[in-house]
C-alpha atoms as an extended CHARMM CRD file, in Angstrom:
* protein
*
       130  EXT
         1         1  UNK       CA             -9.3290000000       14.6220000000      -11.8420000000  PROA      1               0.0000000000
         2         2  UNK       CA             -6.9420000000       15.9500000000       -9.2520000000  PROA      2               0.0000000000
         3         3  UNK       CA             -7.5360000000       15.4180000000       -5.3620000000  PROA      3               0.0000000000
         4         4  UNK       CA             -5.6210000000       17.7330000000       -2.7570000000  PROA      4               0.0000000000
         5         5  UNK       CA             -3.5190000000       16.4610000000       -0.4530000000  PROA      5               0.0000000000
         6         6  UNK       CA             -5.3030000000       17.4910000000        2.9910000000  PROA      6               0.0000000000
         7         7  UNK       CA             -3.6360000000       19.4830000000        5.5410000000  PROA      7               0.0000000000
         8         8  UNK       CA             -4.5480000000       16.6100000000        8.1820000000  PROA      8               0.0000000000
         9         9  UNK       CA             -1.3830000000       14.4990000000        6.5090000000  PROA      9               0.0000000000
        10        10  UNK       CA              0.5730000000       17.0490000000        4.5660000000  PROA      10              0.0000000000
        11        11  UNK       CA              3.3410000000       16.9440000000        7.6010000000  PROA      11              0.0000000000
        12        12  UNK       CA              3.9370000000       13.2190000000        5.7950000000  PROA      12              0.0000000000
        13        13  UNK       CA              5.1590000000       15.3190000000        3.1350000000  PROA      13              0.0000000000
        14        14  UNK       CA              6.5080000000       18.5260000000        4.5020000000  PROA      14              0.0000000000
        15        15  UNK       CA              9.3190000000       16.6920000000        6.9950000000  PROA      15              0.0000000000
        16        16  UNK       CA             12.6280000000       15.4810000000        5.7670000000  PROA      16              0.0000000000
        17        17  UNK       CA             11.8620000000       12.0800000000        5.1980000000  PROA      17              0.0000000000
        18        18  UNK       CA             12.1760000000        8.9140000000        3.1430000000  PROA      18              0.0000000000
        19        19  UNK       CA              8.8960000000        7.9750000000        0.8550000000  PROA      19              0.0000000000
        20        20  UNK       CA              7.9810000000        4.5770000000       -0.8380000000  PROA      20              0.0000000000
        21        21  UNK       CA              7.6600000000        5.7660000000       -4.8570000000  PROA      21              0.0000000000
        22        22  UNK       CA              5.7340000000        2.5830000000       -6.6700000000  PROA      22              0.0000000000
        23        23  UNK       CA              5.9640000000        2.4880000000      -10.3540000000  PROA      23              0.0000000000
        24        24  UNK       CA              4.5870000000       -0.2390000000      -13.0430000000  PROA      24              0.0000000000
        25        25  UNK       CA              7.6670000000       -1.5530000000      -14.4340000000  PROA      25              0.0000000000
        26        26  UNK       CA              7.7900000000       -3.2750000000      -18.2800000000  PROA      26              0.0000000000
        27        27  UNK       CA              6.4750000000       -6.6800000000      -16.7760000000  PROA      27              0.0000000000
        28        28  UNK       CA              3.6190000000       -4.7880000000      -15.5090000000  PROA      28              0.0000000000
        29        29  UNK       CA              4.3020000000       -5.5720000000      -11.7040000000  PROA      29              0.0000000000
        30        30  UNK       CA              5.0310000000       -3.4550000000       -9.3900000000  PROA      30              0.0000000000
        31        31  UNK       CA              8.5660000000       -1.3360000000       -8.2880000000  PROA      31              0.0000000000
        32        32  UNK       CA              8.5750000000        0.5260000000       -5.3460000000  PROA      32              0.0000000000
        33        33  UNK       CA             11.9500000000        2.1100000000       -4.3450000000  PROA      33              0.0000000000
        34        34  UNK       CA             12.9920000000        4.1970000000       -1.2020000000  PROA      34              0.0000000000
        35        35  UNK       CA             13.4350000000        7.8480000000       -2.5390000000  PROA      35              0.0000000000
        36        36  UNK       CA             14.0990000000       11.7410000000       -1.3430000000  PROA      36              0.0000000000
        37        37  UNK       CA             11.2140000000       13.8520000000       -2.0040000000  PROA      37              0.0000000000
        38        38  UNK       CA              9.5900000000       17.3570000000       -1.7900000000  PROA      38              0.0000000000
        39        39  UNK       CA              6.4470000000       18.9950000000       -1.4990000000  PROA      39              0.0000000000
        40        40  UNK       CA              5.9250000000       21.4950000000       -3.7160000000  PROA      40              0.0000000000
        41        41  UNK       CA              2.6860000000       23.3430000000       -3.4510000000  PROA      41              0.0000000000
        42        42  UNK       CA              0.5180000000       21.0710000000       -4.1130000000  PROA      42              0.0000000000
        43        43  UNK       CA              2.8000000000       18.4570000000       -6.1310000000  PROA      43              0.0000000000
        44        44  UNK       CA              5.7060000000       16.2280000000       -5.2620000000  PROA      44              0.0000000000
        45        45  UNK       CA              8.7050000000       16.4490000000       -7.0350000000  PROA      45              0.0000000000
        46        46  UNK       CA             11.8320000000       14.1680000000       -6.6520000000  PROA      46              0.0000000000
        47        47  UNK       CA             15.0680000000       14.1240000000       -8.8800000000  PROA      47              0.0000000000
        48        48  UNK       CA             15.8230000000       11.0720000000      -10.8430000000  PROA      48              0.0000000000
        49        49  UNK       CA             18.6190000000        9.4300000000      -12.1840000000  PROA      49              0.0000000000
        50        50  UNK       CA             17.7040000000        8.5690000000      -16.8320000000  PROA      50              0.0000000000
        51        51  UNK       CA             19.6430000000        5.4640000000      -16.3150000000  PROA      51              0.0000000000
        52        52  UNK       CA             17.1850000000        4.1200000000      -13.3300000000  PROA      52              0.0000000000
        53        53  UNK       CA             14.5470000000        1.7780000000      -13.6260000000  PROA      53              0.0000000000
        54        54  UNK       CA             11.9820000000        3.9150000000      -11.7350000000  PROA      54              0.0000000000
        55        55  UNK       CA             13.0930000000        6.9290000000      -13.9650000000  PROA      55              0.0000000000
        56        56  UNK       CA             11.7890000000        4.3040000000      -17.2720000000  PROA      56              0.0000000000
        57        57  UNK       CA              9.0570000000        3.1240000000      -15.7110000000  PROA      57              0.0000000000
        58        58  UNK       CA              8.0420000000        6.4440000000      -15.3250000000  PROA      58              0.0000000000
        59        59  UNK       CA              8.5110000000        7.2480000000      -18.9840000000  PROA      59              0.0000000000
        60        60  UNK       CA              6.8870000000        4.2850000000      -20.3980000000  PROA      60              0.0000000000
        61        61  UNK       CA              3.6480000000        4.5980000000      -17.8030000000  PROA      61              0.0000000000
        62        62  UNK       CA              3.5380000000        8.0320000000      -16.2890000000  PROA      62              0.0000000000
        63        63  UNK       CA              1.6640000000        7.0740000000      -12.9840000000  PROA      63              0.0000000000
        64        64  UNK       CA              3.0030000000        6.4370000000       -9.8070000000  PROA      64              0.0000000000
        65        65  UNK       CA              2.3010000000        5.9930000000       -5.8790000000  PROA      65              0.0000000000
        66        66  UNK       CA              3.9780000000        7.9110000000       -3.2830000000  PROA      66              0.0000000000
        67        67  UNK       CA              3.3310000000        6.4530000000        0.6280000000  PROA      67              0.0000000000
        68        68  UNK       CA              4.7060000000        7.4810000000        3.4950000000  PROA      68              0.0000000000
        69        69  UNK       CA              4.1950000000        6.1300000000        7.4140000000  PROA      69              0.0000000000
        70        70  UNK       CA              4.0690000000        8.1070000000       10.1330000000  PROA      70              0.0000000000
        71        71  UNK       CA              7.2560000000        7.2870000000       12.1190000000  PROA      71              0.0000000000
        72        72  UNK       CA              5.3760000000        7.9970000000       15.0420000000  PROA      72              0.0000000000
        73        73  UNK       CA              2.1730000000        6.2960000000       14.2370000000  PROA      73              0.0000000000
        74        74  UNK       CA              2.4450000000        3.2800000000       11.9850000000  PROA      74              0.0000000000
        75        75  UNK       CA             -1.5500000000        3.3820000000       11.5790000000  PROA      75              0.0000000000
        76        76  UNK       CA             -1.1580000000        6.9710000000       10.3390000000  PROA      76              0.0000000000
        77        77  UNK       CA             -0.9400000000        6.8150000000        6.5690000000  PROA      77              0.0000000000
        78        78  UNK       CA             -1.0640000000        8.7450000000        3.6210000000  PROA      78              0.0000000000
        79        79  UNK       CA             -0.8210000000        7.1040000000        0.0250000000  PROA      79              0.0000000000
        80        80  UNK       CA             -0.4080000000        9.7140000000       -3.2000000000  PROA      80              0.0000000000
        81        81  UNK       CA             -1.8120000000        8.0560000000       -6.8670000000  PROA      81              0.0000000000
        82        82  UNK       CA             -0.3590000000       10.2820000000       -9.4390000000  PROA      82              0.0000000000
        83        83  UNK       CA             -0.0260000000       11.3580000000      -12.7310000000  PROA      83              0.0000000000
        84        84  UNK       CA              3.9880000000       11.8220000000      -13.4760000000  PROA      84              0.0000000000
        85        85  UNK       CA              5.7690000000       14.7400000000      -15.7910000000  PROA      85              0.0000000000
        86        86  UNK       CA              9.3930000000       14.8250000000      -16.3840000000  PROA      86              0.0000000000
        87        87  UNK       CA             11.6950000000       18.0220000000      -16.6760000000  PROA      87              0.0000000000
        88        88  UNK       CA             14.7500000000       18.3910000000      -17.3190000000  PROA      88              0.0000000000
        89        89  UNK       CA             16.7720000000       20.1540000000      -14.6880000000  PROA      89              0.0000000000
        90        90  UNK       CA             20.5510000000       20.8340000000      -16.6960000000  PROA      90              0.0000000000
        91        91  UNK       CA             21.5610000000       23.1370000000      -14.2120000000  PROA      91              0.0000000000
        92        92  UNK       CA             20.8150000000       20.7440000000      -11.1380000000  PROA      92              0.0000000000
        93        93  UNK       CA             18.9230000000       23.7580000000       -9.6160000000  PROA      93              0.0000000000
        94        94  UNK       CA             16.0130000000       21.4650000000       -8.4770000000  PROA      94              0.0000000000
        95        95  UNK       CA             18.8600000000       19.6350000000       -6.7990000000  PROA      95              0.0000000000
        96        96  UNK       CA             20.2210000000       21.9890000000       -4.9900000000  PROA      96              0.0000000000
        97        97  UNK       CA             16.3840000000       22.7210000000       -3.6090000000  PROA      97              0.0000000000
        98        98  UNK       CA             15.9720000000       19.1830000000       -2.6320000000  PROA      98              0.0000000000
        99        99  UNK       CA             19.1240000000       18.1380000000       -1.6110000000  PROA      99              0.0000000000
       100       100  UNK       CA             18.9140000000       21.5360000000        1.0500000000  PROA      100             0.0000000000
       101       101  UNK       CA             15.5850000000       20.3230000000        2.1520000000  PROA      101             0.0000000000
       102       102  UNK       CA             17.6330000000       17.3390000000        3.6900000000  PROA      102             0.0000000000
       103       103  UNK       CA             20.3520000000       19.2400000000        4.8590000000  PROA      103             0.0000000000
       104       104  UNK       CA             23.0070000000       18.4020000000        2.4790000000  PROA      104             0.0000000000
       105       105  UNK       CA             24.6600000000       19.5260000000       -0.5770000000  PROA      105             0.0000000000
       106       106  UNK       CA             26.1780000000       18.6110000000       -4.1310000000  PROA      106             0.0000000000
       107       107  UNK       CA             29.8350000000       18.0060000000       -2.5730000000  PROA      107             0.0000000000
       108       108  UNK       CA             27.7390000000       15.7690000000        0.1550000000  PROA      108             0.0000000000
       109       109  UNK       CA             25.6000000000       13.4750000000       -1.9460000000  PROA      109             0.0000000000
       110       110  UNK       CA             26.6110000000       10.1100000000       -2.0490000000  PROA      110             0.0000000000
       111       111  UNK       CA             24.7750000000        9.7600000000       -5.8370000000  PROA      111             0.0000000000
       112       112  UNK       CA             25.8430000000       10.8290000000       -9.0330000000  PROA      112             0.0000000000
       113       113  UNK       CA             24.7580000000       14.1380000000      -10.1500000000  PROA      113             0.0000000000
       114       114  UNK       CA             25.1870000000       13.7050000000      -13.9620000000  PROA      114             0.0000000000
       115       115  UNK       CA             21.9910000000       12.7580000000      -16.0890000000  PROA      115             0.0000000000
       116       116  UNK       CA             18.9940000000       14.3220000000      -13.1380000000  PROA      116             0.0000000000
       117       117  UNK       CA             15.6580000000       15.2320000000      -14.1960000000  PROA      117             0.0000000000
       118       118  UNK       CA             12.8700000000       16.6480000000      -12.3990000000  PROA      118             0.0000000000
       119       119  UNK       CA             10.0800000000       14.3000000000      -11.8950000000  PROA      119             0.0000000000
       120       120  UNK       CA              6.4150000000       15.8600000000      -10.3530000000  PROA      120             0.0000000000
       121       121  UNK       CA              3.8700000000       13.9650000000       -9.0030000000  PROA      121             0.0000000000
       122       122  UNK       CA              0.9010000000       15.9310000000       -9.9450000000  PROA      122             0.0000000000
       123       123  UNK       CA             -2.1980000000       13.8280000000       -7.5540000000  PROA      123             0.0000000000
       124       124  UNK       CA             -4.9760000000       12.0540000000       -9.0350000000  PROA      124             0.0000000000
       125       125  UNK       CA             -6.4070000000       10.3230000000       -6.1470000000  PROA      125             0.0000000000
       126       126  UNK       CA             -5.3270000000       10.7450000000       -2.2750000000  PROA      126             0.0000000000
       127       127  UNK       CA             -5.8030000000        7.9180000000        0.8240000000  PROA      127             0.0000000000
       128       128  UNK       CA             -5.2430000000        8.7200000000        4.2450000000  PROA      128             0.0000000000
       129       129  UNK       CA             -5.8980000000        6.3890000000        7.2240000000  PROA      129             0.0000000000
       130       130  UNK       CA             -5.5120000000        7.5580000000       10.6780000000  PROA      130             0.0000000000
């Protein structure tokens, strides 16, 4: 099953901002982290680092939560349950895309480059409050 992200809180996704991933790590409790993302279509994709936790959490149990907050309206949320696919991205071209959605570039990143994949967040179920 697949559920749409609905045009009433796809702004959450479509601005420039910083989203909550939650993964199940090895100990089976939670691991959120702070991450850059974009919407793509209908999916989420982000570009992870092999050597992070999130990245083998992702690996091992290929389902995580995206949530964002409004900024503007902390009772204004939208949380993303999804199923998670990993591509490779050897060129850093998926990079490049998501790195210009937040106004910045390779030479500008403050994180290492070396070792990215694509990760997509394909939804399975959607909650939005507010």
């Amino acid at each position: 099953m697949t559920s749409a992200i609905p045009d009433s809180h796809r702004d959450l996704l479509e601005a420039p901002t910083v989203g909550t991933l939650t993964t199940v790590g090895a100990d089976g409790y939670p691991q959120s982290t702070a991450i850059w993302f974009l919407l793509d279509g209908d999916v989420i994709r982000t570009s992870l680092l092999t050597e992070r936790q999130k990245y083998k959490n992702l690996v091992r149990h290929p389902r995580g939560t995206l949530f964002r907050v409004d900024p503007a309206n902390p009772y204004r949320t939208l949380e993303v349950r999804a199923d998670a696919t990993v591509d490779d991205d050897p060129e850093l071209v998926f990079l490049d895309r998501l790195l210009a959605h937040y106004s910045t570039d390779r030479a500008s990143f403050p994180a290492p480059t070396d070792g990215r994949i694509v990760m997509t967040l394909t939804p399975h179920h959607v909650v939005t409050n507010g």
